[in-house]
Biopython code that builds the backbone (N, CA, C, O; Angstrom):
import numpy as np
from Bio.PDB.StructureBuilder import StructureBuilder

atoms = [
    (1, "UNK", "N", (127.557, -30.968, 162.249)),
    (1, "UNK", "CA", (128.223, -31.396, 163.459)),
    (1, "UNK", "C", (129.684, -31.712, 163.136)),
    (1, "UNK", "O", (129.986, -32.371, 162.142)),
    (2, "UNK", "N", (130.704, -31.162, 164.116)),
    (2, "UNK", "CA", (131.928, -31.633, 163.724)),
    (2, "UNK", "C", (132.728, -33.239, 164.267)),
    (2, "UNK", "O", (132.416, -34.023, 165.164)),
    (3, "UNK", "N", (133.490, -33.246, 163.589)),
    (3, "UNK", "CA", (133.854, -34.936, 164.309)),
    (3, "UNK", "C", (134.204, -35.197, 165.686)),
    (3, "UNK", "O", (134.080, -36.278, 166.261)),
    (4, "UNK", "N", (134.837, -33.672, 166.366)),
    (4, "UNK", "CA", (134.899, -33.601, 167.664)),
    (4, "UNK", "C", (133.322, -34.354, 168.266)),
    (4, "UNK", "O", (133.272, -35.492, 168.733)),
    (5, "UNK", "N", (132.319, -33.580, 168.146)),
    (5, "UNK", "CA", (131.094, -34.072, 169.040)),
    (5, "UNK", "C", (130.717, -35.216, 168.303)),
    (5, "UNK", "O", (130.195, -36.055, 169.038)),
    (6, "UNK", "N", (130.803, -35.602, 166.954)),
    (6, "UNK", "CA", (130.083, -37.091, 166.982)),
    (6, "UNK", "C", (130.952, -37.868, 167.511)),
    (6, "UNK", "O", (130.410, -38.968, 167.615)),
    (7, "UNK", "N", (132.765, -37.937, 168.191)),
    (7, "UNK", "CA", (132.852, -38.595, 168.779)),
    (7, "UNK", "C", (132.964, -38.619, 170.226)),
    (7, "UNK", "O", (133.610, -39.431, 170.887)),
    (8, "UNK", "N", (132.246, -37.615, 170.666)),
    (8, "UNK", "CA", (131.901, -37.317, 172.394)),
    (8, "UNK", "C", (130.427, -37.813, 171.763)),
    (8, "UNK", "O", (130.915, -38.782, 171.181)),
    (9, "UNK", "N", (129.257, -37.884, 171.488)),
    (9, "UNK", "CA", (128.508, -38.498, 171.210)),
    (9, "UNK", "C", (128.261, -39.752, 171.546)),
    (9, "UNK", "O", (127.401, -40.122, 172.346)),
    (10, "UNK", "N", (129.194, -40.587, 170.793)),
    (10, "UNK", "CA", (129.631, -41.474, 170.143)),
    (10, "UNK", "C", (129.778, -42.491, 171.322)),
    (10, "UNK", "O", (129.199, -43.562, 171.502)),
    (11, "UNK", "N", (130.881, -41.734, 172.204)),
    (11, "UNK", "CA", (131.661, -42.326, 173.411)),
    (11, "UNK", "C", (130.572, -42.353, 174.470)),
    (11, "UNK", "O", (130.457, -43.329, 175.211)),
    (12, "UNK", "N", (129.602, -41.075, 174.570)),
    (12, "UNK", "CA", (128.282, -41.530, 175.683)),
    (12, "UNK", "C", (127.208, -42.166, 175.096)),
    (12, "UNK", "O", (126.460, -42.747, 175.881)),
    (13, "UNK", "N", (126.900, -42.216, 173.774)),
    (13, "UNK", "CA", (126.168, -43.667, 173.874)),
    (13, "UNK", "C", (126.758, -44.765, 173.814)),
    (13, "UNK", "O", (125.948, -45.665, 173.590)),
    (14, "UNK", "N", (128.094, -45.222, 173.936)),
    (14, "UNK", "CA", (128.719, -46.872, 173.893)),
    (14, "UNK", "C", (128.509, -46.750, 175.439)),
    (14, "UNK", "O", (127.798, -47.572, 176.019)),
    (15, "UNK", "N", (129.229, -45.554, 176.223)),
    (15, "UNK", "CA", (129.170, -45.880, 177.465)),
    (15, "UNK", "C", (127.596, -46.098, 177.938)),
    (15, "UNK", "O", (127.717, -46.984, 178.784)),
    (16, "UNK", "N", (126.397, -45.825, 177.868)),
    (16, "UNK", "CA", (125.204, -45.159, 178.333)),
    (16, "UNK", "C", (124.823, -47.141, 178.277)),
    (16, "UNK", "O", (124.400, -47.744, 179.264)),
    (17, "UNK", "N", (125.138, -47.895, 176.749)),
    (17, "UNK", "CA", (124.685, -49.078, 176.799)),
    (17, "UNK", "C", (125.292, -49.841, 177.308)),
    (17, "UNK", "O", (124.672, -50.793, 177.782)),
    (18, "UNK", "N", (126.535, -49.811, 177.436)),
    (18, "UNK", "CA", (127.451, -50.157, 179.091)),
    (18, "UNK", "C", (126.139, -50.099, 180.326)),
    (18, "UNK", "O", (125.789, -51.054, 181.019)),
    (19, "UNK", "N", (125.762, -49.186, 180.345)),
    (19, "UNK", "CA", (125.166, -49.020, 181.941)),
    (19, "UNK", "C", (123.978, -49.924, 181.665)),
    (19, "UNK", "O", (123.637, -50.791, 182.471)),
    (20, "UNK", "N", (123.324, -49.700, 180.464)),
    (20, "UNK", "CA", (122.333, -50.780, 180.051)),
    (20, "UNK", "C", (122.234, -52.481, 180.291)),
    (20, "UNK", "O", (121.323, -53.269, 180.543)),
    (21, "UNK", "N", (123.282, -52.545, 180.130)),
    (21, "UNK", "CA", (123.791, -53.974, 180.104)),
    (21, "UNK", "C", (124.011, -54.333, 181.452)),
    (21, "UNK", "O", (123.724, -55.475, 181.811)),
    (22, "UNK", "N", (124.669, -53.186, 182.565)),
    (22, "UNK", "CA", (124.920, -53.863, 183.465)),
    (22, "UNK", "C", (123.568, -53.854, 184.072)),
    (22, "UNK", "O", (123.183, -54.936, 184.513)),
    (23, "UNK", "N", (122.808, -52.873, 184.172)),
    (23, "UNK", "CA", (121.059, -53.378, 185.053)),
    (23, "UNK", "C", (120.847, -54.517, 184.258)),
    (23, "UNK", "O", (120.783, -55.475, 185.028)),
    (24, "UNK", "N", (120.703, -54.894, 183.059)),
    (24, "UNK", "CA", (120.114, -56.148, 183.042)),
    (24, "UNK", "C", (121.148, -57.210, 183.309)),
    (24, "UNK", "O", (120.941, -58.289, 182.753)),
    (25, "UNK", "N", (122.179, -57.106, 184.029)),
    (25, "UNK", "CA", (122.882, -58.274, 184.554)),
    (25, "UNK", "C", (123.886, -58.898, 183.286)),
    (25, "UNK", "O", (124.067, -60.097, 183.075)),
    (26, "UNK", "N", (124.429, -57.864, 182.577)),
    (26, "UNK", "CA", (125.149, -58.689, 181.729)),
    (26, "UNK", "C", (126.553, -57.635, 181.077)),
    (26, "UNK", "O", (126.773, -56.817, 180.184)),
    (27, "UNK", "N", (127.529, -58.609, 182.691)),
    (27, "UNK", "CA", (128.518, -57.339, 182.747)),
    (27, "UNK", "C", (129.512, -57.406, 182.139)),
    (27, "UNK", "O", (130.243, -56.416, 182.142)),
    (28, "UNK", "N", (129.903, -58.595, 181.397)),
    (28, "UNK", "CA", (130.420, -58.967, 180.115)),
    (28, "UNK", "C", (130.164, -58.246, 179.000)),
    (28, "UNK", "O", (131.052, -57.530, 178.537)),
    (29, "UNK", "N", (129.091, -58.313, 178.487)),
    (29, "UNK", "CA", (128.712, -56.844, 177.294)),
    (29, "UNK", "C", (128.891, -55.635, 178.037)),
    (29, "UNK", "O", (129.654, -54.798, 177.554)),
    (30, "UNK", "N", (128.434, -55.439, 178.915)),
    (30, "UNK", "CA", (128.619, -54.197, 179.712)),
    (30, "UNK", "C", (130.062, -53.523, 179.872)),
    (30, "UNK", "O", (130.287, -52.332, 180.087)),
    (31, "UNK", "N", (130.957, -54.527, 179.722)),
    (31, "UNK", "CA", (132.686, -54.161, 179.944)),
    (31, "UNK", "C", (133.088, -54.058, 178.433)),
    (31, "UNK", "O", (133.928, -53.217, 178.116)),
    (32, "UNK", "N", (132.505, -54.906, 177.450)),
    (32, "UNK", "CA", (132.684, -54.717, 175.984)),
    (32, "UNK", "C", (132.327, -53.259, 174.936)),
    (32, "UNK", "O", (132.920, -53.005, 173.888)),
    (33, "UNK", "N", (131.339, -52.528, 175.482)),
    (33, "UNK", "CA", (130.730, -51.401, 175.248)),
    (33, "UNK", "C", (131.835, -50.356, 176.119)),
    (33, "UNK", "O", (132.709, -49.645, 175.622)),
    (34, "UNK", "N", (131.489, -50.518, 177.554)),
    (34, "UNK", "CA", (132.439, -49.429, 177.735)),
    (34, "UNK", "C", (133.799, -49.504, 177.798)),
    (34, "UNK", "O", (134.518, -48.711, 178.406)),
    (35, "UNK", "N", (134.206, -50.595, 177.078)),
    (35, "UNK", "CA", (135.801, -50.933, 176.310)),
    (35, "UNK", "C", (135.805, -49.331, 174.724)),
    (35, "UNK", "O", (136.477, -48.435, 174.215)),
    (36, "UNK", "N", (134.615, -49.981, 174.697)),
    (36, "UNK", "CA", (134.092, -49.641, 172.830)),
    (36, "UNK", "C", (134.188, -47.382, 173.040)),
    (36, "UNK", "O", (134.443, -46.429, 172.304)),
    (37, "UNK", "N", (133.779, -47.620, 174.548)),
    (37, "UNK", "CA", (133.184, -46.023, 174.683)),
    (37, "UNK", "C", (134.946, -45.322, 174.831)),
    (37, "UNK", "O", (135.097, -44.295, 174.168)),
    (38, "UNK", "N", (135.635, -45.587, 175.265)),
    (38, "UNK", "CA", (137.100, -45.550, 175.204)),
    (38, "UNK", "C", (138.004, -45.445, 174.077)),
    (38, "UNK", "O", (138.571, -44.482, 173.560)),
    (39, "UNK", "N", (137.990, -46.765, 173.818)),
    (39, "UNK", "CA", (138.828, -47.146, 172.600)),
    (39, "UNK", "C", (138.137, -46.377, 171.402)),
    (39, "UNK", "O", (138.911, -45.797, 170.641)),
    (40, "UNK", "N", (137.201, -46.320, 171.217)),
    (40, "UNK", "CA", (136.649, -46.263, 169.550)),
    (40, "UNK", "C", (136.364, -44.924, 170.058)),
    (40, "UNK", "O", (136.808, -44.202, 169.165)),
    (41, "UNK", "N", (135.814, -44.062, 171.097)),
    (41, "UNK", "CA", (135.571, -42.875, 170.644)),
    (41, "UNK", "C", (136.255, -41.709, 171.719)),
    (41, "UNK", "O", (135.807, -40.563, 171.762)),
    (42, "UNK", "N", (137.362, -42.152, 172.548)),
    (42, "UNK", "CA", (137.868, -41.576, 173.397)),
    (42, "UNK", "C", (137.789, -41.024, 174.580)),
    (42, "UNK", "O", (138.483, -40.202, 175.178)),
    (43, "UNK", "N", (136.281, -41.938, 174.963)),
    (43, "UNK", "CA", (135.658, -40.857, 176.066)),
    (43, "UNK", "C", (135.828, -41.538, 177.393)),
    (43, "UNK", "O", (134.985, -42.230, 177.962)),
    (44, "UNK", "N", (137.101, -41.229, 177.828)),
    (44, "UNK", "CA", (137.473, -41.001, 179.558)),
    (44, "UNK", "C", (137.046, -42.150, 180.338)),
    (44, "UNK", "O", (137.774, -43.086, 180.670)),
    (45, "UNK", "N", (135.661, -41.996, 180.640)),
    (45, "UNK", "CA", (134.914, -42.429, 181.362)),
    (45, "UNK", "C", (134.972, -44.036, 181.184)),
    (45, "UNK", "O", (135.110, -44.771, 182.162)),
    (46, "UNK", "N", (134.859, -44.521, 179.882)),
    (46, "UNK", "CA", (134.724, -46.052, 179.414)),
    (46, "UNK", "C", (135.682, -45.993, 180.164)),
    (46, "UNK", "O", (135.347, -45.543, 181.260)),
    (47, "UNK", "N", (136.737, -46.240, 180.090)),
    (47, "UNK", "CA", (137.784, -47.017, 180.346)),
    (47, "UNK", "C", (138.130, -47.417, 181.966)),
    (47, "UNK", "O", (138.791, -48.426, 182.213)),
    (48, "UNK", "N", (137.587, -46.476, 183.108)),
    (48, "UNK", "CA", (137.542, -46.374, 184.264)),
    (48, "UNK", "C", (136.581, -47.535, 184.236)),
    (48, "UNK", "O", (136.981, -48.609, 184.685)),
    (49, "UNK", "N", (135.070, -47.415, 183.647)),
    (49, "UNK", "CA", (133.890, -48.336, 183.895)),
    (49, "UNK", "C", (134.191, -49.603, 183.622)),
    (49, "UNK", "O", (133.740, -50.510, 184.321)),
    (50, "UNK", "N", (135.069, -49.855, 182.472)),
    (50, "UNK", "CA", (135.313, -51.138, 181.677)),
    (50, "UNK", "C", (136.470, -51.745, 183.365)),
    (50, "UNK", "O", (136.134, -52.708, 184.054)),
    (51, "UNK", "N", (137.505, -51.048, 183.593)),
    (51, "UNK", "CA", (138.187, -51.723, 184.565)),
    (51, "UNK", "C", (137.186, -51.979, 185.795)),
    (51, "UNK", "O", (137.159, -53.045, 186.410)),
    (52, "UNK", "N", (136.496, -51.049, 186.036)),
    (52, "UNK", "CA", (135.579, -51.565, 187.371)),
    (52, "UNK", "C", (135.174, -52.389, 186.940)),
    (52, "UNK", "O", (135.929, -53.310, 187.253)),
    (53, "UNK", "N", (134.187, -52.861, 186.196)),
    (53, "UNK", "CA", (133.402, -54.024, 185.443)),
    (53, "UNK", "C", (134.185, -55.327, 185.540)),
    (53, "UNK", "O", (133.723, -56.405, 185.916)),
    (54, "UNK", "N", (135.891, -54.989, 185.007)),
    (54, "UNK", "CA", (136.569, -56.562, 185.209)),
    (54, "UNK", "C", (136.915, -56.909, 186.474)),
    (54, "UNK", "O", (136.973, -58.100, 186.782)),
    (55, "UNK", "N", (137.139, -56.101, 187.202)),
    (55, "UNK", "CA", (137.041, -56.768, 189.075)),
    (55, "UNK", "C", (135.729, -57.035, 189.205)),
    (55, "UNK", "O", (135.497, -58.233, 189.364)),
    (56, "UNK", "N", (134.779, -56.313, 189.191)),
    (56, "UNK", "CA", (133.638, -57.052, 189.659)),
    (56, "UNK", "C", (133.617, -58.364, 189.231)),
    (56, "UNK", "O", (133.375, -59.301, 189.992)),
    (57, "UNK", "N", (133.950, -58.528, 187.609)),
    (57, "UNK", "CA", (133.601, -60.255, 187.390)),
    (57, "UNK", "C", (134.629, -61.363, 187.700)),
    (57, "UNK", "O", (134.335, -62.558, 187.721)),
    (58, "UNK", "N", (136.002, -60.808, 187.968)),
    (58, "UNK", "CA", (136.769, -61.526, 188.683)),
    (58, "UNK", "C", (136.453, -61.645, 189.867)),
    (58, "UNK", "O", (136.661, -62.663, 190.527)),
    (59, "UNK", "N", (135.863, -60.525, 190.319)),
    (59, "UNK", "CA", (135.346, -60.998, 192.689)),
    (59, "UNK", "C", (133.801, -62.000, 192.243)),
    (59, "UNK", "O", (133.531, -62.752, 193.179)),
    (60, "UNK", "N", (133.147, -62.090, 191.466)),
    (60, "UNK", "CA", (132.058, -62.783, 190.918)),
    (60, "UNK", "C", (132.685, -64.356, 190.953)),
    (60, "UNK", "O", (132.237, -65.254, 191.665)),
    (61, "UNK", "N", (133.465, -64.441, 190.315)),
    (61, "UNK", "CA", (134.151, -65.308, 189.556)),
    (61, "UNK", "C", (135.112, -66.255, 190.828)),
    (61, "UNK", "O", (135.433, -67.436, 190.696)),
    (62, "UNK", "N", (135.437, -65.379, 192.026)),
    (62, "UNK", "CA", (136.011, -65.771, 193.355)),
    (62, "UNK", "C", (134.950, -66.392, 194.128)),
    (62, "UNK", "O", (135.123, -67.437, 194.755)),
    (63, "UNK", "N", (133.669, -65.647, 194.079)),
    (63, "UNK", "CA", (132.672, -65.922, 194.925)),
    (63, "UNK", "C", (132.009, -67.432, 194.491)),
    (63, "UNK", "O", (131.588, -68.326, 195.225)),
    (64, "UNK", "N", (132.078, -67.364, 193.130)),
    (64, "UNK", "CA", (131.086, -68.328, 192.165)),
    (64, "UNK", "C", (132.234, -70.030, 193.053)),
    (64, "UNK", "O", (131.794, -70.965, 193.721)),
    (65, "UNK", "N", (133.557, -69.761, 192.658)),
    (65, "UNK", "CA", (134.122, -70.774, 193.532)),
    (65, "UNK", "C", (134.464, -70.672, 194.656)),
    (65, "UNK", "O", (135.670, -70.907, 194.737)),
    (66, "UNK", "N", (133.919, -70.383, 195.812)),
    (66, "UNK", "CA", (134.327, -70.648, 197.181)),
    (66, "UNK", "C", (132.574, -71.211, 197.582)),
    (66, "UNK", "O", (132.214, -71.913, 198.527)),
    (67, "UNK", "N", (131.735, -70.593, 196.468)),
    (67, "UNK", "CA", (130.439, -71.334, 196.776)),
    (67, "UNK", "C", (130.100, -72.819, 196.308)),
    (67, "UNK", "O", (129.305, -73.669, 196.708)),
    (68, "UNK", "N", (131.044, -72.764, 195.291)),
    (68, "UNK", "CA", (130.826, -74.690, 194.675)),
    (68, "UNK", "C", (131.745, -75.234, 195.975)),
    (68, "UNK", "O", (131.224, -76.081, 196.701)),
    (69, "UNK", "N", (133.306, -74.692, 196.329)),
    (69, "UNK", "CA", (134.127, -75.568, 197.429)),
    (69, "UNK", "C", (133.130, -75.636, 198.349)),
    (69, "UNK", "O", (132.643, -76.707, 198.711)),
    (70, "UNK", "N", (132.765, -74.491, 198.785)),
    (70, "UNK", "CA", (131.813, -74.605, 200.180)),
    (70, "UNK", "C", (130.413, -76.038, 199.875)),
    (70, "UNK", "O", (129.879, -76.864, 200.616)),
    (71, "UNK", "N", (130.342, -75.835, 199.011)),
    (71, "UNK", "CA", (128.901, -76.806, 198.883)),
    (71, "UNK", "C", (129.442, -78.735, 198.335)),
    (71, "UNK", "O", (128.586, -79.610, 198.214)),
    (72, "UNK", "N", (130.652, -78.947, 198.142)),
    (72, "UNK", "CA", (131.306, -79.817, 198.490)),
    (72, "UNK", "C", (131.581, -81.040, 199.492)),
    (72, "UNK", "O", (132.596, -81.725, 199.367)),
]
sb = StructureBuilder()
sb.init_structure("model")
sb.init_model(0)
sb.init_chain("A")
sb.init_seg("    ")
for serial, (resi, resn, name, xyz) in enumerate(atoms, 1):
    if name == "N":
        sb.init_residue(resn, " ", resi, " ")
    sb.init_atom(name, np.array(xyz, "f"), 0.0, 1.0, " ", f" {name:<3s}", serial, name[0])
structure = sb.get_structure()
């Protein structure tokens, strides 16, 4: 195998456990992996997923406090 495909490989399984992480609710690792699927093996896709991933936990992170103000 040449280094081209072990690192397209490489880049869909960091991303693939990205997706892993986010069904089980843990979108913090989930943004760390498909940081990893990007950075470490160049593959496209991480890096789109990793930015969706950090709005979601910043609108998470909006919601989490307007529900403590609200319950105030």
């Amino acid at each position: 195998m040449t280094l081209i495909n072990d690192r397209k490989t490489g880049g869909r399984l960091a991303y693939n456990i990205a997706l892993g992480n986010e069904v089980m609710g843990d979108l913090q690792e989930a943004s760390i992996w498909a940081g990893k699927a990007f950075t470490d093996y160049g593959y496209k896709k991480g890096r789109t997923y990793a930015q969706e991933l950090s709005r979601r936990m910043i609108q998470e992170d909006i919601v989490r406090e307007q529900l403590i103000r609200d319950n105030d």
